[in-house]
Structure formats: structure tokens, C-alpha cells
C-alpha positions in Angstrom: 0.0 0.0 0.0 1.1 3.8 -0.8 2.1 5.3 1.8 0.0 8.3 0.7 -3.1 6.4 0.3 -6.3 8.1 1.5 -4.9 11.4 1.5 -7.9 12.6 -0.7 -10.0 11.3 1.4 -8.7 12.3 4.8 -8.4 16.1 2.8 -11.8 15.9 2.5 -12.7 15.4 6.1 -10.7 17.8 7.5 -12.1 20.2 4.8 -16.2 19.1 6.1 -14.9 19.5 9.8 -12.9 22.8 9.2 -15.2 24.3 6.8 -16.5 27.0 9.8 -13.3 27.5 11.3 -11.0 28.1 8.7 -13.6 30.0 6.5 -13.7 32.5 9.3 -9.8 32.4 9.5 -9.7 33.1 6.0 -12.1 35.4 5.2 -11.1 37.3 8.4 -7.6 37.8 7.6 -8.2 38.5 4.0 -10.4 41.2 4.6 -8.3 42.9 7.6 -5.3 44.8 4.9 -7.9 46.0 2.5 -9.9 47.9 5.4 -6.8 49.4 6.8 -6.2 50.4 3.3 -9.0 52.0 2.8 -8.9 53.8 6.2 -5.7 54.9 5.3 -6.7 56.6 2.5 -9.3 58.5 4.3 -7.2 59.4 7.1 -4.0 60.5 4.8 -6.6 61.7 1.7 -3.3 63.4 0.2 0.5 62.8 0.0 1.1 66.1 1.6 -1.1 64.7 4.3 1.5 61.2 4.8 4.4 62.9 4.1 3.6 65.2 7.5 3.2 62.4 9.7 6.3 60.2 8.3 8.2 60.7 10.6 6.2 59.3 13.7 6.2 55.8 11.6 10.1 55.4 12.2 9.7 55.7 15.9 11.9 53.3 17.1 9.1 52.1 19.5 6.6 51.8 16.7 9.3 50.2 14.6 9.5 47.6 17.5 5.8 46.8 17.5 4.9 46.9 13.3 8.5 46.5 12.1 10.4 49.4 9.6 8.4 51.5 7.2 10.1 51.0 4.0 8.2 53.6 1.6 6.2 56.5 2.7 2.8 55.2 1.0 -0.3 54.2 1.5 0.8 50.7 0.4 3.5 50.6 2.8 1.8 52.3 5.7 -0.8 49.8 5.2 2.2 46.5 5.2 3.7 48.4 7.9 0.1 48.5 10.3 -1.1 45.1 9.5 2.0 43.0 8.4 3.2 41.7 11.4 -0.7 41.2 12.6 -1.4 39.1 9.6 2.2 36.8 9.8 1.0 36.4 13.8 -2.2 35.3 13.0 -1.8 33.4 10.1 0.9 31.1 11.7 -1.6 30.3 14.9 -4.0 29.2 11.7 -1.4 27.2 10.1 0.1 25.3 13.2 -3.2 24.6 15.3 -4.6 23.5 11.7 -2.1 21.0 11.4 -2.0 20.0 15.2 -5.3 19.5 15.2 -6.1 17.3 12.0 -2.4 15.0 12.6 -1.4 15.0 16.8 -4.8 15.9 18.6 -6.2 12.9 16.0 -3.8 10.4 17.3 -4.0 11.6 20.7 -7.9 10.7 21.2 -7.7 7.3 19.3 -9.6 8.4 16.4 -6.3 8.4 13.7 -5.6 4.8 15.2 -9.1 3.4 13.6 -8.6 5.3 10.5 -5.4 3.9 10.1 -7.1 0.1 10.6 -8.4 1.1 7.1 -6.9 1.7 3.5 -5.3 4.6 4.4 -1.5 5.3 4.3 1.2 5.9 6.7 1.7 9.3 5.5 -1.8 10.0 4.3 -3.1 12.2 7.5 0.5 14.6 7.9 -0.4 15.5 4.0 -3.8 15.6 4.1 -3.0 18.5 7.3 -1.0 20.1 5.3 -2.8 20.0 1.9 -5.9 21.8 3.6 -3.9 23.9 5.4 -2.4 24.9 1.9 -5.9 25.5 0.4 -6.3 28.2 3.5 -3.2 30.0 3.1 -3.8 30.3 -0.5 -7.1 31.7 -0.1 -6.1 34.0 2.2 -2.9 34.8 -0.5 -5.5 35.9 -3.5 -8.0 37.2 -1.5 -6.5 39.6 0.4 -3.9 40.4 -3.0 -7.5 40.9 -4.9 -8.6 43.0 -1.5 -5.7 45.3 -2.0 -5.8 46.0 -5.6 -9.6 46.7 -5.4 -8.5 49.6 -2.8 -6.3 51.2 -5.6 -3.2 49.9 -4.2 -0.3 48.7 -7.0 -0.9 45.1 -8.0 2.9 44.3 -8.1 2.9 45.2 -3.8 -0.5 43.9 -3.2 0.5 40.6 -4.3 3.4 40.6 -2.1 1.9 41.2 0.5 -0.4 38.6 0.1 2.4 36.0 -1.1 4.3 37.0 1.8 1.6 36.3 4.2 1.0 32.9 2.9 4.2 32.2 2.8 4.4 32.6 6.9 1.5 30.5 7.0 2.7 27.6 5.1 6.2 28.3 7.0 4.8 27.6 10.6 2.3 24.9 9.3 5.5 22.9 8.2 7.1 23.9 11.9 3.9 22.2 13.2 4.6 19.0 10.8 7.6 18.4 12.8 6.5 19.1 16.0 3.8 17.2 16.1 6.1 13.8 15.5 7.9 15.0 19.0 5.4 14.4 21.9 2.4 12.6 22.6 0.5 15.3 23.9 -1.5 17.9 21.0 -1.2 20.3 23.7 2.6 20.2 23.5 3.4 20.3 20.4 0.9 23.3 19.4 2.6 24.6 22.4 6.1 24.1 20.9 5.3 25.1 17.8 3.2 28.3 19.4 7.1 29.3 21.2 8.4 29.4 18.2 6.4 32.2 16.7 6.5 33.6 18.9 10.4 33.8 19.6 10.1 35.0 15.7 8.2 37.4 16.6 10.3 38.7 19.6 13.5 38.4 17.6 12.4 40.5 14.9 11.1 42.8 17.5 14.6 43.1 18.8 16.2 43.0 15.4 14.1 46.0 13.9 15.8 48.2 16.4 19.2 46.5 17.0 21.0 44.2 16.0 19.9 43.8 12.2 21.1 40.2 11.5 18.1 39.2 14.1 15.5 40.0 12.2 16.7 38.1 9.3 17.0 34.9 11.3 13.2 35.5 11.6 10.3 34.8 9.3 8.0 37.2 10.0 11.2 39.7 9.6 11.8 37.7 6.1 8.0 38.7 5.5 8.6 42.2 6.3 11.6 42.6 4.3 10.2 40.7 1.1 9.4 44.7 1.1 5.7 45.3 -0.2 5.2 48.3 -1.9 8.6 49.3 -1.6 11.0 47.5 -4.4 9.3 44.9 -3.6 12.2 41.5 -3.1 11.0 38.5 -4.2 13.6 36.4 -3.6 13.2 36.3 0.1 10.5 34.2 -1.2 13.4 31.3 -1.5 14.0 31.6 2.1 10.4 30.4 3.3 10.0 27.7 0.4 13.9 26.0 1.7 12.8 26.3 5.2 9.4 25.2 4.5 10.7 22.0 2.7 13.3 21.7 5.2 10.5 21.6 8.3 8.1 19.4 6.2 10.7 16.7 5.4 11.7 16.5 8.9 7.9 16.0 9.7 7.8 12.8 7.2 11.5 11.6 7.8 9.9 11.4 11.7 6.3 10.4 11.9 8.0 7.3 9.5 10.1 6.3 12.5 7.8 6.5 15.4 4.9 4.2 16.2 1.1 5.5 16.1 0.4 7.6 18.9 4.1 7.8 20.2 6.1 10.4 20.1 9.9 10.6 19.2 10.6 12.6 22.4 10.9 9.4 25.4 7.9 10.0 27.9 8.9 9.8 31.4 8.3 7.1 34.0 6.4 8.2 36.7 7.4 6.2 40.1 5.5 3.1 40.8 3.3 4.9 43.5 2.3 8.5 43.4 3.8 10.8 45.8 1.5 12.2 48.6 1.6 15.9 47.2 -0.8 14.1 44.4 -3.7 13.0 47.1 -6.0 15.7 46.1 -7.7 17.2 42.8 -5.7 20.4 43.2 -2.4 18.7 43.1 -3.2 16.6 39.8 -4.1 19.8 38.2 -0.9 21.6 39.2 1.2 18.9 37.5 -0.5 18.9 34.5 -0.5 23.1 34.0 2.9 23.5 35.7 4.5 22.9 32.3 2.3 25.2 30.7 2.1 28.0 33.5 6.4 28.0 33.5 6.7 28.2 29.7 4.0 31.1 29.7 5.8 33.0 33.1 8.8 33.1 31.2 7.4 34.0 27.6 5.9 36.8 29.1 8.5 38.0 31.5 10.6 38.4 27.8 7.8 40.1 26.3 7.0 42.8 28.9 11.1 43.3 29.2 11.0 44.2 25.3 7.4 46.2 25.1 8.5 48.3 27.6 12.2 48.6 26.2 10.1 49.5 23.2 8.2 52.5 25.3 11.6 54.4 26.1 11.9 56.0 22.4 8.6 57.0 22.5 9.1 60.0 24.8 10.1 62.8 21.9 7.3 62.0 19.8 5.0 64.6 18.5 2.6 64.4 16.1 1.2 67.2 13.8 -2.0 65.1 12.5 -4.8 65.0 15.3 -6.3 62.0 13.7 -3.1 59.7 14.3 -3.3 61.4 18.1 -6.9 60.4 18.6 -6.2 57.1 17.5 -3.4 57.1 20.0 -5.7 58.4 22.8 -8.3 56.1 22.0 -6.2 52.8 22.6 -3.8 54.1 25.2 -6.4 56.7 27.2 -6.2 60.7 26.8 -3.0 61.8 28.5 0.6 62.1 27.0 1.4 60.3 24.1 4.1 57.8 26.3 1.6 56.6 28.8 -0.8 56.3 25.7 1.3 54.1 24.6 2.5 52.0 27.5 -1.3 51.5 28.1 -1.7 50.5 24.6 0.9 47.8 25.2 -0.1 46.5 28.1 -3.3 46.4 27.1 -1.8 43.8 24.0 0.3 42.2 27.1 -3.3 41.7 28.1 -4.3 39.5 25.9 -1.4 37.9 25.0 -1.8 36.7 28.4 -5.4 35.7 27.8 -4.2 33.6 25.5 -3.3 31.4 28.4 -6.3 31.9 30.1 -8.0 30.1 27.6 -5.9 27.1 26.7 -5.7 26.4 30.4 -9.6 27.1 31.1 -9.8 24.6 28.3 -7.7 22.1 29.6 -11.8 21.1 31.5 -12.4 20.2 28.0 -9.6 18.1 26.8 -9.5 15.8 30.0 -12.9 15.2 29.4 -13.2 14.5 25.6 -9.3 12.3 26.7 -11.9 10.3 28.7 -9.4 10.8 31.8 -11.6 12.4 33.7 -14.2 9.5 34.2 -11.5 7.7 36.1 -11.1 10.7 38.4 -14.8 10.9 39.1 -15.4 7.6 39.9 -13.4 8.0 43.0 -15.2 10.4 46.2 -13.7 13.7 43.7 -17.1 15.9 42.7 -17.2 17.9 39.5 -16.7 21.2 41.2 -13.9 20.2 42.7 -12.3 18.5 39.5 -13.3 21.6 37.5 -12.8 24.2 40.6 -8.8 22.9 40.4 -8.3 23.9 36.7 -9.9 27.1 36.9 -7.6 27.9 39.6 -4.8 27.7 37.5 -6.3 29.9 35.0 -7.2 32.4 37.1 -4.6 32.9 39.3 -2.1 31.5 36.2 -3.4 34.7 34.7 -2.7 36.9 37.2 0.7 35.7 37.7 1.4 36.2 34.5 0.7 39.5 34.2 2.4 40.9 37.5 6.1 39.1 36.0 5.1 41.2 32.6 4.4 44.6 34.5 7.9 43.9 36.8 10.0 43.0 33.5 8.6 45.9 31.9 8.5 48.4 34.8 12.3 47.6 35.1 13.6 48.0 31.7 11.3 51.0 31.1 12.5 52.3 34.6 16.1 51.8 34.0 16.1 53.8 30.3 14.4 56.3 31.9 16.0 56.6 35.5 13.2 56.1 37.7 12.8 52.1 38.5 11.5 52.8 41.8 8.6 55.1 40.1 8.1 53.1 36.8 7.4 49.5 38.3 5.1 50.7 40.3 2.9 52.3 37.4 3.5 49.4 34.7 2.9 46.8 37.4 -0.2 48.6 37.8 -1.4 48.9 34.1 -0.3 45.2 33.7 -2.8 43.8 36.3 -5.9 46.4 35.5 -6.0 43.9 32.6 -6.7 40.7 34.9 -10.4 40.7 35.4 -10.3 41.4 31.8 -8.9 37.9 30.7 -11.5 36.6 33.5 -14.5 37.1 31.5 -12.5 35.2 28.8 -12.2 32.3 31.4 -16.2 32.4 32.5 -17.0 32.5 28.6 -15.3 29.3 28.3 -16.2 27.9 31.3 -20.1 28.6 30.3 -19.4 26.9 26.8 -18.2 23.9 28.7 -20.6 24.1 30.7 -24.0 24.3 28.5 -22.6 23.6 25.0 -19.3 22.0 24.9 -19.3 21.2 22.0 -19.1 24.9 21.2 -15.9 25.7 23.5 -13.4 26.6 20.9 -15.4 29.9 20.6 -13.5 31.4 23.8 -10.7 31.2 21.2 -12.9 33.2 18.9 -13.9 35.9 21.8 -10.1 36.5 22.2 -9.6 37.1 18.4 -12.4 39.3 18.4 -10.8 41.4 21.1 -7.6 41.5 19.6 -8.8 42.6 16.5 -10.9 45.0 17.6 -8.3 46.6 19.7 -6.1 46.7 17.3 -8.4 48.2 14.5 -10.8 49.5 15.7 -9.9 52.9 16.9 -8.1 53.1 13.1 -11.1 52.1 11.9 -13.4 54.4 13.9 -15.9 52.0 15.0 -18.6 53.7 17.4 -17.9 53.0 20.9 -20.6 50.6 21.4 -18.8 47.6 18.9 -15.8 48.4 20.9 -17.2 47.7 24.2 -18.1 44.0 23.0 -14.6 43.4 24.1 -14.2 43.3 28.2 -10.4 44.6 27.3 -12.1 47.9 26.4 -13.8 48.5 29.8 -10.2 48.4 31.7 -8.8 51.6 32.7 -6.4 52.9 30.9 -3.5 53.2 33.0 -0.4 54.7 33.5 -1.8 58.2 32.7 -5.6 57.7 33.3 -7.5 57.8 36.9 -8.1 54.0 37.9 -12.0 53.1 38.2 -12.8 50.5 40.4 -16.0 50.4 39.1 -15.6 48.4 35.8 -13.2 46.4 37.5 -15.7 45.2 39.7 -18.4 44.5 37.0 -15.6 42.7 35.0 -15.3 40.2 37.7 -18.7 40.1 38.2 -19.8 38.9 34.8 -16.4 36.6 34.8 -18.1 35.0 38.1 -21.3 34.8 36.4 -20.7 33.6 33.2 -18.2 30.8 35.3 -20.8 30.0 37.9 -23.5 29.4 34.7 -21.1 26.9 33.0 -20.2 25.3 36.4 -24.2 24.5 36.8 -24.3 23.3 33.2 -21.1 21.0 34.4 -22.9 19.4 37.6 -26.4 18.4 35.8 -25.3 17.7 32.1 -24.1 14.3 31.2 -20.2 13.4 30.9 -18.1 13.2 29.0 -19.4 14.5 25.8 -17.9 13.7 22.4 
């Protein structure tokens, strides 16, 4: 037998399964550039207009959050605004994709009684990354077609779009190869999720230092495949050898590793569990511990560079009142710096929420794993079981957060001579964010709870939010769409007065929304597939 036999087959599975998910994913990120186009060209209507405000885009703090402006345009103000967004985004797509239709199929038993059929050795890693192919060139055309229908040149448009599918097929490939490591899905989306973002950060660091960083990064290969700007297609080359490279390694693997084993050796518990494991609470810490460290440390780095990033921003002055409002509408109406330290923390925000979730999801998994029948048939309730978790993600959360506002107070504070002043503030305007992430919890916890087979929507809340923070005041949407998003009720601090009023209705609806989903829990029946 082939060892690609059933691929077509298995494509079209994932394709029926997928067809909601990735046709939001694609549609999503293929409208996003040609939006911010067209903003652009109402908030710059003339080149006068852009050529006033040029200067703010090479801010070495903006350069360190959207990467260099390489051509004073509309085309490349709109590469520069949503470029790095679009290679972020896209590579989640790609890798969970593949995760999802190669390791979280092995994991649950289901890839084990396909593969009791016809169906190849290889046929489910290419089938992953067939379909995940199809997205990533949907997105490509789309969002090239998107551009050009703005007015934008075709020749920049369709780099843009090439290099954005590029990224996606990049990380998809990543995800080929690290899903032959562990047994655990979780793991190796969480591997692969690392490695973004440590692109990400070194490009980041790169944009603004030293330069040979950002070319050891895709998404700075992305940015410097120069859209709209002498446009250089043969960075191109770089993502198809490293594509081939990552995707070979993903077959030359899963052919020497047995179904449902990974290549990375699990370790033997002892032959008797250790007393610090008598109680639900003490499970649950050894199976987020790994996940909780690995997040502590990602975002200690990332609040040590965003608030690196903040130091530059201090001379900045803008003549164009529109790019100000914008400013003042993410980051709060005081001085442009703490506008923009509150705009960063508020991303630190969610980036941390994106923990929140995966580990308020972790209810999920142990029950679709059918490990968590075994835990209930002892005296453990459901509350309990599903009280444990949720501890880790709220407090998790938390935690997180106060090591970003300390990295990020320190850096900031040393650049600008006041440590003792500055970690105070950033600490501050890192955990204003917390009860935020907490309605992202009791969301999930609710679609566990009454309609589980709807949870991966607290995924979609969070992109929501991040979307809409991130376009929306560029967009000008009225206040009301905004607020759909808890991230937009949290005070906007350093600079603004605290409220503890919205903080206190945040956590409210967080305890509601959990306490509905923990009822849903107790009476519905478990587990459900």
C-alpha cells in the first residue's frame, strides 16, 4: 500500500470539519489589509497629508511593535500597520490546523481506527497540510484581490499577500515536525506556538538593534520581502527552503515512530504517586505546571522588550490630530508615552489571555481524553475536579501578568532613571487587565458548561478582542462595537484615573458567566464527544 493512500480522502474530512473554522480564518484575515487600506486613505486623503506624519512611523518604538516603514505610502503604511498582525495570525492558523487534523487525532484514538483502514502511513500529515495549503492560498489571493480593489499597486499587493502565505505555510510545516515529538497535542501546538513567537520577539529586537536578528526570523523575512517598496522576491526562496526543510523533517519522523508515540521518550512516573498528588488540586498543578512555567517566562521576555520598546517614544509629536486620537483612544487621553504604555499593556493583556484560555480549556480536553471519568469515579465531585483547573487559570493569569508589568517596569525604569517610580505604574497597568482575561475564562467555562461542543469559541472571543483593539480605533468604530470586548472596559493606565468600578463589573460577569457553566457542568451528562 502507498504510503499516501487516502490522502484525498482524509483532505476531504478535514475540509467538512474545518469548513466554519478556517472560512472565518480566511475570510477574516483576507479582509483585515484592505480595510486598513482604505482607512488609510481617508485618514491621509493626500500625499502632503502622509508625508507630514512620516516621521512618527520610524519611531523606534513603533518600529518595534509593526517592524520598519520602507516607503512613505499608502501601500506601505498599510504592510507596515497590519503586516506583522497578519504573519502572527496566520501562523496560529497554520500550526493549530495541522496540530489539530495529525497529533490531537492520534491523541484521542480516532487516527488509530482510520489507520485500521486503507489509508497510508503518511496519508493524514499530508492531508493537514494539503488543507492547510488551500487556507493559506485563499487567504494569499484574497487579500492580494482585496488590496488591488483599494487602488493599491498590483505588483505590492501581491506581495503582500504572497508573503503572508508564505508565513503561513512556514509555521504549518514547523507544526509538521513538531507534532512527531510528543504525545500530547497540547505540547506540540505549544512548541510550535514558542516558536512564533520567539520570531516574533526576535524581529522585534532585530528591527531596532541588531539587524542580523531579524533576518533569522520569518516574519522579519515577511517584512523585508518589502511590499510596496522595491518589492524582493527572492526572500521568497528563504520560506519555500525552510518550508521543505521543516516538512521533510515531519515525514522523515512520523515514519520512524509508532502510532500515537512520540519521538521525544515519555517519562516514567514512580511506581506509586507521591502524597503531594492526594487531592484534585495537586493533579491539576502537575499537568499546567509545564504550561504555566513556559507562559511566566514568555511573558516576563515580552514585557522586558514592550517596555524597552516605550523608552523612544518619549520625543514624539505628532502634527496630525487623527493619528493622536487614535493614540488616545487605545492608550487613554494623556501624553502620548503613557498612551502608549497603556496601549501595550493592554496587548500584554491579551497575550496573556491567551493562556487563560488554553488552560480554562484544559476542562475540555481531560474530558473528551476520557481521563476524567477515572477521576470521578473516586469520592472527587465535578466542582472540585473543575474548581482545580480554573484555579490555574485564574490565578495563572494573574501571575502572569504581574512578571510582565515587573519586567517591563524595570527596563522601562532603568532607560528612563526612575525604576523605583516606573514599576510601580507598569505593574499597575499590567494587572488592570486581569479581570479582563477573567470574563475570557467564564466565557469558556459557560461553553463547557452548557454547550461543549461549542468551547473553541473562547478562542474566537479572544480574536475578536484583539482585532478590535487593534483596528478598531483606526477604523473608527462607534464605541458601542468596541465595548463588546471586556479589554475595552479596563482603565487605561499609566496616565488615566483608575476606576474601580468596571473592575468590579468585570469580575462580576467573569463569576457569572463561570458559575453558569459550572451548573451546566454538575447536571449535564459526561463526557461528551
Amino acid at each position: 500500500m502507498n504510503s499516501l493512500t487516502g490522502t484525498r480522502a482524509l483532505a476531504r474530512l478535514a475540509l467538512r470539519l474545518d469548513r466554519v473554522r478556517l472560512t472565518v480564518w480566511v475570510l477574516g484575515l483576507a479582509v483585515m489589509p484592505m480595510a486598513t487600506a482604505a482607512n488609510y486613505f481617508k485618514l491621509y486623503p493626500t500625499d502632503d497629508d502622509l508625508r507630514a506624519v512620516s516621521s512618527v512611523f520610524v519611531n523606534p518604538s513603533l518600529v518595534t511593535l509593526n517592524g520598519p516603514l520602507f516607503d512613505v505610502s499608502i501601500g506601505g503604511l498599510t504592510a507596515w500597520k497590519i503586516g506583522v498582525t497578519e504573519f502572527i495570525l496566520v501562523g496560529l492558523m497554520s500550526l493549530l490546523t495541522v496540530v489539530r487534523h495529525t497529533r490531537a487525532e492520534e491523541e484521542s484514538g480516532r487516527l488509530e481506527l482510520i489507520r485500521a483502514a486503507v489509508v497510508g502511513r503518511h496519508a493524514p500529515l499530508t492531508a493537514a497540510l494539503l488543507v492547510t495549503a488551500l487556507a493559506n492560498l485563499a487567504i494569499a489571493l484574497l487579500m492580494a484581490l482585496g488590496l488591488m480593489a483599494t487602488g493599491l499597486p498590483v505588483a505590492g499587493s501581491m506581495a503582500l499577500g504572497l508573503a503572508t502565505g508564505l508565513v503561513g505555510m512556514l509555521f504549518a510545516a514547523v507544526a509538521a515536525a513538531t507534532a512527531q515529538l510528543t504525545e500530547s497535542a497540547r505540547a506540540a501546538g505549544g512548541i510550535a506556538s514558542a516558536v512564533l513567537g520567539g520570531t516574533y520577539l526576535m524581529r522585534a529586537v532585530g528591527d531596532t538593534g541588531p539587524t542580523w536578528l531579524s533576518w533569522l526570523s520569518p516574519t522579519g523575512w515577511a517584512l523585508h520581502l518589502r511590499p510596496y517598496a522595491d518589492e524582493r522576491w527572492w526572500v521568497a526562496a528563504l520560506f519555500a527552503g525552510f518550508t521543505v526543510l521543516f516538512t521533510s523533517a515531519g515525514y522523515v519522523l512520523a515514519g520512524r515512530r509508532d502510532v500515537g508515540a512520540g519521538l521525544l521518550p515519555q517519562r516514567h512516573g514512580p511506581a506509586t504517586a507521591s502524597p503531594g498528588l492526594r487531592s484534585p488540586l495537586a493533579l491539576a498543578w502537575r499537568l499546567h505546571r509545564g504550561l504555566l512555567l513556559g507562559w511566566t517566562a514568555g511573558l516576563a521576555v515580552t514585557g522586558a522588550v514592550l517596555g524597552g520598546a516605550a523608552a523612544g517614544f518619549g520625543d514624539l509629536k505628532s502634527p496630525n490630530q487623527q493619528l493622536s486620537d487614535v493614540l488616545s483612544r487605545m492608550g487613554g487621553r494623556t501624553d502620548l508615552t503613557d498612551a502608549f504604555l497603556a496601549a501595550i499593556f493592554g496587548i500584554t493583556g491579551m497575550i496573556a489571555a491567551a493562556y487563560t484560555v488554553q488552560a480554562t480549556l484544559r476542562l475540555r480536553q481531560e474530558e473528551s481524553s476520557g481521563r476524567v471519568e477515572a477521576l470521578l469515579a473516586t469520592g472527587v465531585s465535578r466542582l472540585r475536579w473543575a474548581a482545580s483547573h480554573l484555579a490555574f487559570a485564574l490565578l495563572g493569569t494573574a501571575l502572569l501578568l504581574a512578571v510582565a508589568g515587573l519586567a517591563g517596569g524595570l527596563v522601562y525604569g532603568a532607560q528612563v532613571h526612575d525604576v523605583g517610580g516606573q514599576v510601580g505604574r507598569l505593574l499597575g497597568a499590567a494587572l488592570v487587565q486581569v479581570p479582563a482575561a477573567w470574563v475570557l475564562a467564564g466565557f469558556g467555562t459557560a461553553l463547557i458548561g452548557l454547550a461543549p461542543r461549542l468551547s473553541a469559541l473562547a478562542w474566537g472571543a479572544l480574536i475578536l478582542s484583539v482585532l478590535l483593539f487593534e483596528l478598531g480605533a483606526l477604523f473608527g468604530l462607534s464605541q458601542w462595537v468596541l465595548d463588546v470586548t471586556p479589554f475595552a472596559h479596563v482603565p487605561k493606565l499609566p496616565g488615566s484615573a483608575f476606576a474601580v468600578a468596571p473592575m468590579l463589573w468585570l469580575t462580576l460577569i467573569a463569576v457569572a458567566l463561570g458559575a453558569a457553566g459550572l451548573a451546566g457542568l454538575r447536571r449535564r451528562d459526561m463526557p461528551v464527544a
